[in-house]
C-alpha positions, 0 to 999 in steps of 0.5 A: 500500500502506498504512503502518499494519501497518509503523506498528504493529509499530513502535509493538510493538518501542518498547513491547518495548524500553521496557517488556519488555526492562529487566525482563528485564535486572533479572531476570537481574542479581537472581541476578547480584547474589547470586552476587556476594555469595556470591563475595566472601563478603559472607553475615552480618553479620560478613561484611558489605562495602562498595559499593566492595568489592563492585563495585557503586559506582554509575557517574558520570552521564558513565560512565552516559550512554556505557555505559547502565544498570547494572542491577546497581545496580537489582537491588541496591535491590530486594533491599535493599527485599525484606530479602534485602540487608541493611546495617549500621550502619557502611554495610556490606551483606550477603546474608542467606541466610535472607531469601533462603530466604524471598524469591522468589529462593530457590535462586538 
């Protein structure tokens, strides 16, 4: 019997798990980060917190390589790239609803 059907499914699942599954994962922490902003009240510049208050500090390389990828931490950059998270100044980041209301994110 040949090995190339056991082969190519292989090959399938190693490009599902590269490729398929992480952006899943990001999809699924993009509302968890926004939820998490509205919890902790961190919507308008006024309200505007830290990482640190947030609990979105990135993780040490040490803590990165036994727990794997915080993909919080990537949702955050995009959304920080889309405008929906925004900083201050002094470093403080905030939700801006209306941002988000325009995004395609919305409602979530």
């Amino acid at each position: 019997m040949s090995d190339t059907p056991t082969l190519v499914i292989l090959v399938v699942l190693l490009l599902l798990a590269m490729f398929v599954l992480p952006q899943l994962r990001l999809r699924m922490a993009i509302p968890s980060v926004i939820r998490l902003f509205r919890q902790r009240n961190a919507v308008g510049i006024k309200n505007a917190k830290t990482v640190e208050e947030l609990g979105l500090k990135p993780k040490s390389i040490a803590q990165a390589i036994f727990s794997g990828r915080n993909y919080k931490i990537t949702a955050l950059q995009v959304l920080k790239n889309a405008n929906v998270i925004q900083g201050t100044e002094d470093g403080k980041l905030y939700l801006s609803e209306e941002n988000l209301s325009n995004s395609k994110w919305k409602g979530r």
